[in-house]
DOSEMAR-447955 format. One record per residue: x negated, y negated, z of N, C-alpha, C in turn; residue number from 0; residue in three letters. Coordinates in Angstrom, 1 decimal. Atoms other than C-alpha are relative to their C-alpha. Layout:
nxx	nyy	nzz	caxx	cayy	cazz	cxx	cyy	czz	pos	code
X	Y	Z	X	Y	Z	X	Y	Z	NUM	ALA
...
# end
This chain:
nxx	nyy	nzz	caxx	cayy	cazz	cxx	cyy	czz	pos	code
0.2	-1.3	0.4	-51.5	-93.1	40.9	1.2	0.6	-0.5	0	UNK
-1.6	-0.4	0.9	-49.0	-91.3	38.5	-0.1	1.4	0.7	1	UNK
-0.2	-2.0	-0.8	-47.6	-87.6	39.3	-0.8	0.8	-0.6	2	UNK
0.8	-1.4	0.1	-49.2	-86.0	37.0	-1.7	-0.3	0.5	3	UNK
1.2	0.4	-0.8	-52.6	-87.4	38.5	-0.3	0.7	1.1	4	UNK
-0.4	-0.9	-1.1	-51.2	-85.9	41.8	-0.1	1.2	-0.4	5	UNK
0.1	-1.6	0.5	-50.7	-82.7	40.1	-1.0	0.1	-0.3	6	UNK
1.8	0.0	0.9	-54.3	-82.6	38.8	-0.4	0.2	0.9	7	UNK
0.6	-0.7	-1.5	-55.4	-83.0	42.1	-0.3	0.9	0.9	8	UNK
-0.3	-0.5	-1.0	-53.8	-81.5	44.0	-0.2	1.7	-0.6	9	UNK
0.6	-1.4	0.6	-54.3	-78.0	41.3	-1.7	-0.1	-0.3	10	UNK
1.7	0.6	-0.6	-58.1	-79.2	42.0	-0.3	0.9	0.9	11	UNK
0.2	0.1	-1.9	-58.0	-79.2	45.6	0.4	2.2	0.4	12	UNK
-0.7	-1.4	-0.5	-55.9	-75.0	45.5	-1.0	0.5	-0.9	13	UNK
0.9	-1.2	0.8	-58.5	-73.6	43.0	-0.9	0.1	0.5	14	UNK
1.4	-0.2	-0.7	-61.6	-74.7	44.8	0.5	0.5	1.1	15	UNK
-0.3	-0.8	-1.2	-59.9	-73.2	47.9	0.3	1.7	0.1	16	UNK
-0.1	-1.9	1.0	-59.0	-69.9	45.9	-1.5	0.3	0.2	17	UNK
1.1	-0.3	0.7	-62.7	-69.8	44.5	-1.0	0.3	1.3	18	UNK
0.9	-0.3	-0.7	-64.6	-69.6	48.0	0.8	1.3	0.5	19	UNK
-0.1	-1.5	-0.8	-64.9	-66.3	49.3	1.0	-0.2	1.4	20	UNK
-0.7	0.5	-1.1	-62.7	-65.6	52.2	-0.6	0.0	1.8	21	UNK
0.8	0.9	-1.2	-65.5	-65.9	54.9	-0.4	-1.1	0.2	22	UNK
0.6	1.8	0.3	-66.5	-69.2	54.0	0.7	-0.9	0.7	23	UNK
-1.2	0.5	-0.2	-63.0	-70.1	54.3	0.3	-0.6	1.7	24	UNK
-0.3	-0.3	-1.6	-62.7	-68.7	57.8	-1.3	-0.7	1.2	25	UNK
1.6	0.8	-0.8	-66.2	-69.9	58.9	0.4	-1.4	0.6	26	UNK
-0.2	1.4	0.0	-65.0	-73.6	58.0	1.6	-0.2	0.9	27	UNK
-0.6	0.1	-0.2	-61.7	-72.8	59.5	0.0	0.0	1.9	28	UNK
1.1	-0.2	-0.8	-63.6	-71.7	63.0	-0.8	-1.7	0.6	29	UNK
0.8	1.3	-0.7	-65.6	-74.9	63.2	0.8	-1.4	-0.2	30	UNK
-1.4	0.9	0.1	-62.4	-77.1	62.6	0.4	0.1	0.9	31	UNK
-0.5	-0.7	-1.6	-61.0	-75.2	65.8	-1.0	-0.7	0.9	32	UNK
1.1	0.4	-1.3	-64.5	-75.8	67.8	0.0	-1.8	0.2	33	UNK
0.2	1.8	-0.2	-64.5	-80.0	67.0	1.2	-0.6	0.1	34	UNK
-0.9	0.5	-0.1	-60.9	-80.4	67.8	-0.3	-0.5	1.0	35	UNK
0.3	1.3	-1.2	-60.6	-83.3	70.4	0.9	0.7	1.4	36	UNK
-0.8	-0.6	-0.6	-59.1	-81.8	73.6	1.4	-0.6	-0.2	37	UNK
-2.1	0.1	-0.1	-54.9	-81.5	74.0	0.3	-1.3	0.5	38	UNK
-0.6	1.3	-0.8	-54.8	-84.4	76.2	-0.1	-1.4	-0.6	39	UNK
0.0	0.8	0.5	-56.7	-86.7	74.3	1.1	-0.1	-1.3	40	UNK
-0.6	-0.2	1.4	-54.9	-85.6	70.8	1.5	-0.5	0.6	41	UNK
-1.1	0.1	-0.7	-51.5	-86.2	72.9	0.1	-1.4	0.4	42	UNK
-0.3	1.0	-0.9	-51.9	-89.5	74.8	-0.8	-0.9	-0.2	43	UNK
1.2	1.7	0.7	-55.0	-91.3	72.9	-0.8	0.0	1.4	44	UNK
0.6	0.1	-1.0	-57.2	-92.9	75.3	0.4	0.0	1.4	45	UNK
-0.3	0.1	-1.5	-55.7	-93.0	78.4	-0.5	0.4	1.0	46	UNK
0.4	-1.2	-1.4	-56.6	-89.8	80.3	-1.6	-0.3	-0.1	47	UNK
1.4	0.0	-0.1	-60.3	-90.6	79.2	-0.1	-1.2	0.9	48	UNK
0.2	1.2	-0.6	-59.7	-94.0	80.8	-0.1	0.2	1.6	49	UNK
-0.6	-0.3	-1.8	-58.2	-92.5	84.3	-1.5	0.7	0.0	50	UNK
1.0	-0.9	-0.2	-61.1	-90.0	84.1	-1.1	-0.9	0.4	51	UNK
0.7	1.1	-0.4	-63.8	-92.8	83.9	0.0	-0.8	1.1	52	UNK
-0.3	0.8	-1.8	-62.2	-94.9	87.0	-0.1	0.9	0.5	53	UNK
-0.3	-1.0	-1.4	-61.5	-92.0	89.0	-2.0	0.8	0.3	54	UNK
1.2	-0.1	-0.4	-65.2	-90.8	88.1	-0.9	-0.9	0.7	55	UNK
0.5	1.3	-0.6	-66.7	-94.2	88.9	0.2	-0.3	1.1	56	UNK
-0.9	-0.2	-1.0	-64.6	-94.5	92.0	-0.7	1.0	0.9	57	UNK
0.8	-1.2	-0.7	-66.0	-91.2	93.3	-1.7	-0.3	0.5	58	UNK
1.0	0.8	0.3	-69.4	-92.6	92.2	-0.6	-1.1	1.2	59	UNK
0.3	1.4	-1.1	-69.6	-95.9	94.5	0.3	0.3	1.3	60	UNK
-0.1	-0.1	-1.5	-68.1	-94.1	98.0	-0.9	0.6	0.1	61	UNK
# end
């Protein structure tokens, strides 16, 4: 991919984002926020989901 390719794009990508109204924006910005993965996983990957699972399972079987 050459630069000015990049530049094409990328003056693509800032006009359609200009062009939607600014509720749309904020709508899509909103449901970005709500499907974020919790802190812990985004931080540590699988792990904590892994302890969670034993420790639920664990609870589970006494």
């Amino acid at each position: 991919m050459s630069i000015n390719d990049y530049v094409k794009y990328l003056t693509e990508q800032v006009v359609t984002k200009m062009d939607q109204p600014s509720d749309v924006r904020k709508s899509v910005k909103e449901e970005r926020k709500m499907n974020r993965p919790p802190l812990s996983f985004h931080l540590f990957g699988m792990l904590p989901m892994a302890f969670s699972l034993l420790f639920r399972n664990k609870r589970k079987n006494k």
